[in-house]
C-alpha positions as a printed Julia matrix, in Angstrom:
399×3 Matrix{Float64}:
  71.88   -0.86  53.26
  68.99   -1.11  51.15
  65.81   -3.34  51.01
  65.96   -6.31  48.23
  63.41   -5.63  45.52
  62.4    -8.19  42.6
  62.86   -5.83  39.98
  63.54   -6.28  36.44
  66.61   -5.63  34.64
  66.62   -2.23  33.94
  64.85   -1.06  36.72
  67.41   -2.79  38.55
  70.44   -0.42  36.76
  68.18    2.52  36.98
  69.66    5.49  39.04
  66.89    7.53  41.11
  67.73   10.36  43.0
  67.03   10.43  46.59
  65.54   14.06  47.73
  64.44   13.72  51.64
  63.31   11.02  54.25
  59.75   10.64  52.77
  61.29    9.94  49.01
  59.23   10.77  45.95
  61.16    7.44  44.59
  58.47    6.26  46.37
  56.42    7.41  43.62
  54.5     5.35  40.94
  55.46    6.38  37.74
  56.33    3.58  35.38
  58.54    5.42  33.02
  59.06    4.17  29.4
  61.94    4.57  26.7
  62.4     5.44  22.92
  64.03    3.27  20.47
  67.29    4.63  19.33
  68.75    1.21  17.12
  70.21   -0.68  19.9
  69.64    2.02  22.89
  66.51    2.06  24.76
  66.58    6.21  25.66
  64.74    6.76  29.46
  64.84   10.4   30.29
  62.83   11.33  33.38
  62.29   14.91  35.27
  61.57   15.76  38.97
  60.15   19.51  40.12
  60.25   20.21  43.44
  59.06   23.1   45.11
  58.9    23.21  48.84
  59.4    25.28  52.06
  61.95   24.48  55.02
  61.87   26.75  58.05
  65.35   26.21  59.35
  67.52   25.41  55.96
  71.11   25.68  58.39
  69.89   23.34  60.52
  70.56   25.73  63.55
  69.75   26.19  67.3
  68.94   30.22  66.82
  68.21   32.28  64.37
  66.32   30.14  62.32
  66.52   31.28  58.35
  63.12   29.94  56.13
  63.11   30.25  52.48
  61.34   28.56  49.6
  63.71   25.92  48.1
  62.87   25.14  44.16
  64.77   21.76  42.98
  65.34   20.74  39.34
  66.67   17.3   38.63
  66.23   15.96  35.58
  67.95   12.65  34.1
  68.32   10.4   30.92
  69.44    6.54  30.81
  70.69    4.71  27.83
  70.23    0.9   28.16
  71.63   -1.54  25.7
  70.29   -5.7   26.36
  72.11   -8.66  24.83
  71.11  -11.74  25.76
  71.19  -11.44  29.55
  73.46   -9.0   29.82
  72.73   -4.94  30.21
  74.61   -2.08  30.04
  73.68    1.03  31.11
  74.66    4.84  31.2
  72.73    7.67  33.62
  73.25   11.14  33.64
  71.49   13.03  36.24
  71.75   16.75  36.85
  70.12   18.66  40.35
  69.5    21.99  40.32
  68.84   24.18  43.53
  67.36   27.29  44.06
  66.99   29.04  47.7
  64.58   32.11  47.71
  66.1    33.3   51.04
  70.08   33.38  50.02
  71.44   32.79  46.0
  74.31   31.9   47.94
  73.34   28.46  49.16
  72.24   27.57  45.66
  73.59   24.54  43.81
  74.13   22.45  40.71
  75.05   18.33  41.49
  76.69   15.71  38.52
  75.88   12.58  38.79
  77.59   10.36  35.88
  76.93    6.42  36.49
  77.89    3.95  33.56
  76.66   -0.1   35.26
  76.91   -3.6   33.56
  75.25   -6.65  34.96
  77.2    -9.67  32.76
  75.09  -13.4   32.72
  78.08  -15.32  31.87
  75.8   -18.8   32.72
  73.88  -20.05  35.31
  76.4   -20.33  37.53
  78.68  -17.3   36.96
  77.44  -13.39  36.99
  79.38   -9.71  37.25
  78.41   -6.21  37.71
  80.65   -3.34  37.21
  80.23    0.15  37.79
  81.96    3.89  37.37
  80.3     6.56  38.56
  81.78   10.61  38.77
  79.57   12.63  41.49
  80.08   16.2   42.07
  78.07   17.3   44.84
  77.24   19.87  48.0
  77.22   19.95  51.53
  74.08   22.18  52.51
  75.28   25.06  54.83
  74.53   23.56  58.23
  75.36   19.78  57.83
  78.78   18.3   56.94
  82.38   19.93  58.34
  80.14   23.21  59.02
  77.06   22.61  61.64
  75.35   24.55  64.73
  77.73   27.85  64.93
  79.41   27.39  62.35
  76.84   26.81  59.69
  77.5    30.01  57.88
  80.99   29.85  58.5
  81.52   29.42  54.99
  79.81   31.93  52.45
  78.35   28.9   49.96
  78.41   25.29  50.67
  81.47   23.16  50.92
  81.5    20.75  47.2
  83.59   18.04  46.26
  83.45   15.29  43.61
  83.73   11.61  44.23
  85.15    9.17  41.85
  84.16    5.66  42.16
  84.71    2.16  40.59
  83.29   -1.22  41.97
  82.45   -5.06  40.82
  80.94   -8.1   42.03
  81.64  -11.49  40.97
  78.75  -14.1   41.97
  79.38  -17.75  41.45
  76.67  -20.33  41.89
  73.46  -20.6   40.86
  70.46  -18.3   42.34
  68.83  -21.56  43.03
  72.63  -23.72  44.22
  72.76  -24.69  48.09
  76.03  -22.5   48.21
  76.93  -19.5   46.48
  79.37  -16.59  46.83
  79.69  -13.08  46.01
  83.56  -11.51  45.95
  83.15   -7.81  45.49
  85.34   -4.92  45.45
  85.39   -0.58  45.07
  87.78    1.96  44.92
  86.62    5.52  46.13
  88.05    8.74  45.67
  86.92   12.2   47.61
  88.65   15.63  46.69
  86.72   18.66  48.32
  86.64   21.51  45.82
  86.8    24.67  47.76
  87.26   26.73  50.98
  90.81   24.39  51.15
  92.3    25.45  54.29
  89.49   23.51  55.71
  89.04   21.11  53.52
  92.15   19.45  51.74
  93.06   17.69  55.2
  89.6    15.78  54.27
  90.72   14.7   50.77
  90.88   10.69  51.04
  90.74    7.64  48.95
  88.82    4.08  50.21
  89.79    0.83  49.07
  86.99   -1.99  50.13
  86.52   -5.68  49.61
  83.56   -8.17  50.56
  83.14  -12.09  50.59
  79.42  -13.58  51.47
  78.96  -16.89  51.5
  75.66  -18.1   51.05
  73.88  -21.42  52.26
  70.36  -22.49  50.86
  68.52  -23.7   53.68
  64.77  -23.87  52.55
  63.75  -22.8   49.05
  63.53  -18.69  49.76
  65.76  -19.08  52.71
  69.41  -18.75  52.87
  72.29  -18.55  55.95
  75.3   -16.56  55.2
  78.77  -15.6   56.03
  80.24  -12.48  55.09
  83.6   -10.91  55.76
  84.2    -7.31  55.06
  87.72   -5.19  54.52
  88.07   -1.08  54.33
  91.25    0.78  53.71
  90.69    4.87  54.2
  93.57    6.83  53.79
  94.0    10.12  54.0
  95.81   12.62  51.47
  97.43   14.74  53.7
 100.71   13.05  56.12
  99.62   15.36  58.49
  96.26   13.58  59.29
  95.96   11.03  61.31
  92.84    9.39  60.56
  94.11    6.94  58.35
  92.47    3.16  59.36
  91.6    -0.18  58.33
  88.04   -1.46  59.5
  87.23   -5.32  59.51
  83.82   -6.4   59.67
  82.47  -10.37  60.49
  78.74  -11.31  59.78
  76.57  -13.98  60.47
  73.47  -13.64  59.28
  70.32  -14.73  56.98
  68.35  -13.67  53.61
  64.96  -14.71  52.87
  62.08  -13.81  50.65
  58.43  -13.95  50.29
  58.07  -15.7   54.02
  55.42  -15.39  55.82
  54.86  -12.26  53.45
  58.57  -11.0   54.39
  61.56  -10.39  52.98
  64.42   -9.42  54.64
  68.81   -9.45  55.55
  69.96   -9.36  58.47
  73.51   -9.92  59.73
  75.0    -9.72  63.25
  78.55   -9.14  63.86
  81.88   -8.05  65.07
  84.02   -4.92  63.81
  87.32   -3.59  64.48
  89.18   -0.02  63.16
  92.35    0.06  63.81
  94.16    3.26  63.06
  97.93    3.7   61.66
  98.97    6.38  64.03
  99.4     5.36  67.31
  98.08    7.99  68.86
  94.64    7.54  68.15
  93.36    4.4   69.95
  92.08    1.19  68.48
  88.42    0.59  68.77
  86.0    -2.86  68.23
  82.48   -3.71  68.99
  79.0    -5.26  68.23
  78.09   -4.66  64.28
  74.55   -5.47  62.33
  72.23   -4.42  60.02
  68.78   -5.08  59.24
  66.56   -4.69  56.48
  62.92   -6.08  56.19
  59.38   -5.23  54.34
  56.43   -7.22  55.86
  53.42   -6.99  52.85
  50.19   -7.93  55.26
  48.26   -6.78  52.02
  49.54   -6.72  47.95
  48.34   -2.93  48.56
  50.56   -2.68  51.92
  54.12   -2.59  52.91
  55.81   -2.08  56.18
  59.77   -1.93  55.61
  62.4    -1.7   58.69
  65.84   -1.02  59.08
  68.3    -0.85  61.71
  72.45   -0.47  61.34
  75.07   -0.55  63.99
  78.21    1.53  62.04
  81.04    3.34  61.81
  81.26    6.83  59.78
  84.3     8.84  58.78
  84.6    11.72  61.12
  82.96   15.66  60.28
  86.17   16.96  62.31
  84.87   15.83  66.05
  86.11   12.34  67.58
  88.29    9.89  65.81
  84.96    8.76  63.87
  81.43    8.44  64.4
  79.85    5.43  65.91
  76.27    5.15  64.63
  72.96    3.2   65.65
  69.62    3.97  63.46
  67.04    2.4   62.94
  63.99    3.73  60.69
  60.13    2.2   60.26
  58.08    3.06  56.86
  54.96    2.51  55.82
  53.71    2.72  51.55
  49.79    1.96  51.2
  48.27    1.94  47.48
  44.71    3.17  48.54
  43.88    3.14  44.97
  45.55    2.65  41.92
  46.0     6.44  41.63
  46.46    7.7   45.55
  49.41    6.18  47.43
  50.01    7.23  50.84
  53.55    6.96  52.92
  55.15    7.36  56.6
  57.67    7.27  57.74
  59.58    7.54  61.37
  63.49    7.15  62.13
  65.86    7.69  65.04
  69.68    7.41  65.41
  72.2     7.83  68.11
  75.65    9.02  67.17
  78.88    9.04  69.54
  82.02   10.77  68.61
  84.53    8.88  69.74
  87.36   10.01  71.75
  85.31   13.22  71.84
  82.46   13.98  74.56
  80.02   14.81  72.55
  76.65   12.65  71.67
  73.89   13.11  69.21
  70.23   12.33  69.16
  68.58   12.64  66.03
  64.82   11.85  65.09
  62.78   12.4   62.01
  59.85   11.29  60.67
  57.25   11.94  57.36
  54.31   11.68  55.83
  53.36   12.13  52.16
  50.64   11.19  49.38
  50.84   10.65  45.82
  48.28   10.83  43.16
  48.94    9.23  40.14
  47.89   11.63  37.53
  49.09    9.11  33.95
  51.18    6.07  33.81
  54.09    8.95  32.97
  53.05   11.82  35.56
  53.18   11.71  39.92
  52.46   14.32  41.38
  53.29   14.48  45.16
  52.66   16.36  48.66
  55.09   15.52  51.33
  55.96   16.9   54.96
  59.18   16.15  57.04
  59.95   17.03  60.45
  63.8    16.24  61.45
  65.65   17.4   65.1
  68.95   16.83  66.7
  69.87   16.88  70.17
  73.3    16.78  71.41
  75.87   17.61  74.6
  77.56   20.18  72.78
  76.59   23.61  72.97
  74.56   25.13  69.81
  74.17   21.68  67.53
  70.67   21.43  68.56
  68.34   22.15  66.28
  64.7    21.23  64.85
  63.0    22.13  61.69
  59.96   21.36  59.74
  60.11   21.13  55.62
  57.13   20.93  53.12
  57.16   20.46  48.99
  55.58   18.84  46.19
  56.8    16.92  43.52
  55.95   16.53  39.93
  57.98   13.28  38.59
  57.34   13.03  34.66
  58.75   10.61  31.9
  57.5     9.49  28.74
């Protein structure tokens, strides 16, 4: 769940990539396009260079290395009227001093349309093809096992989604229908993997109720179908979700979501057991100052099991603070905390991490940043602890 940003259009469609818990998205840089006829062309780059003193997230045995990361991108952008289109490559290169082997190379292919019918009637449409990594250490291979596997586990995720809105932004009721369709295929080290190949099939309603000009009630309602490729598995399941909650902007210099609810998972095979509880989330930036933003999230979820527990039943919360001391030097912290049971399994997590970083804002075009992140885990099971400290800089350029 993300924070709701006024943004404008394309900014709205642009793809970012997300590097660490202090994000250099965070950044300043106000990247601009070329002209190609119709196309507005928005390539960016990001250079990271950084050290982590623990990259398999392990209890013993700790392995450092220098980590180099490479991502650049390019965006095409068409406007007509109201309506954009747009089309994002991305491509993230990784480079560990200490082992070749953990090296990577991520896709990320997103194609988005946001359609202004009229006033009243608006759709957004996606596709996006990800092919991606598991770090050695996190995922289906953590504690012991983190260099189970010679290279980290990859698979590619296919995914297509829309969202119908009808109403007005301004109406006393409006609703948004939306629905995706996501596909996961793991790439290698099968015997351990196929059994996690699965497809998820998802639908929302919200219902919202204008209350006061930048205040609205809502009602939401939210389906999930995961199944699983294999017959053999039996972590197939259908997850309902019912919200109550509110959305308001600019109050009191806030503006937040937050929704309180009731889920249920109820699995095909009957000998996994049924489970239902308390659900929310949370999301809220409080600007005391233009120059000064405190954002805070909490979420009460479930998460598709690593291979522990019939899933993962999450509470996090996370506090961050962004203050422009200048209009060059921007300054960021951040501090999070989440609590993970595996269900039908013993075993608990505690998790805490928090960051701090600065950014100076060399041209409109050019950030360069200096971050530092400090992330642990402590859990019941023997050899998943683990604590490490990471630190890099970032160059983010455009045009």
């Amino acid at each position: 769940m993300t924070l709701l940003h006024r943004k404008s259009a394309i900014a709205t469609l642009m793809l970012l990539p997300a590097v660490t818990v202090v994000s250099p998205n965070l950044m300043a840089i106000e990247p601009a396009g070329v002209d190609a006829g119709p196309l507005q062309v928005i390539p960016q780059i990001n250079v990271q260079v950084g050290h982590d003193d623990n990259i398999y997230s392990t209890e013993t045995n700790e392995v450092d290395s220098v980590i180099t990361v490479i991502n650049p991108s390019v965006q095409l952008v068409l406007e007509k009227g109201l309506d954009v289109y747009s089309l994002n490559y991305a491509i993230k290169q990784g480079v560990y001093e200490a082992d070749s082997a953990d090296n990577y190379t991520d896709h990320d292919l997103t194609a988005q349309a946001r359609l202004d019918f009229n006033v009243r009637n608006r759709l957004e449409l996606l596709a996006r093809y990800l092919k991606t990594h598991e770090d050695r250490g996190t995922g289906l291979n953590q504690g012991s096992a983190a260099t189970a596997n010679p290279e980290p586990v990859e698979y590619h995720e296919n995914t297509l989604s829309a969202k119908y809105s009808f109403g007005g932004l301004e109406a006393k009721g409006r609703i948004d229908v939306s629905g995706q369709l996501v596909d996961r295929e793991y790439d290698n080290f099968r015997a351990q993997t196929e059994g996690k190949d699965r497809q998820t099939a998802s639908a929302s309603a919200t219902f919202y109720y204008r209350v006061m000009p930048k205040t609205s009630l809502l009602f939401e309602v939210n389906y999930e179908d995961i199944d699983y490729d294999l017959a053999a598995i039996t972590l197939d399941s259908v997850e309902t979700e019912y919200l109550l909650g509110a959305t308001w902007e600019a109050t009191a210099k806030t503006t937040g979501i937050v929704k309180v609810g009731y889920a249920e998972k109820d699995f095909s095979s009957a000998a996994r057991d049924d489970d239902d509880g308390l659900s929310w989330e949370l999301a809220m930036e409080w600007a005391p100052k233009t120059y000064s933003v405190v954002s805070f999230v909490t979420s009460k979820e479930e998460e598709e099991t690593d291979g522990t527990g019939n899933y993962i039943d999450t509470t996090s919360w996370s506090l961050n603070w962004q203050h422009d001391w200048t209009d060059k030097v921007i300054s960021r912290a951040s501090y999070g905390q989440s609590d993970s049971d595996y269900v039908s399994s013993t075993r608990k997590d505690e998790s805490t991490n928090y960051g701090v970083g600065v950014t100076y804002k060399m041209r409109r075009w050019l950030d360069l940043g200096l971050d530092y992140n400090y992330s642990d885990r402590e859990s019941n099971v023997a050899g998943t602890d683990y604590d490490k400290n990471s630190v890099y800089l970032t160059l983010q350029g455009s045009l």
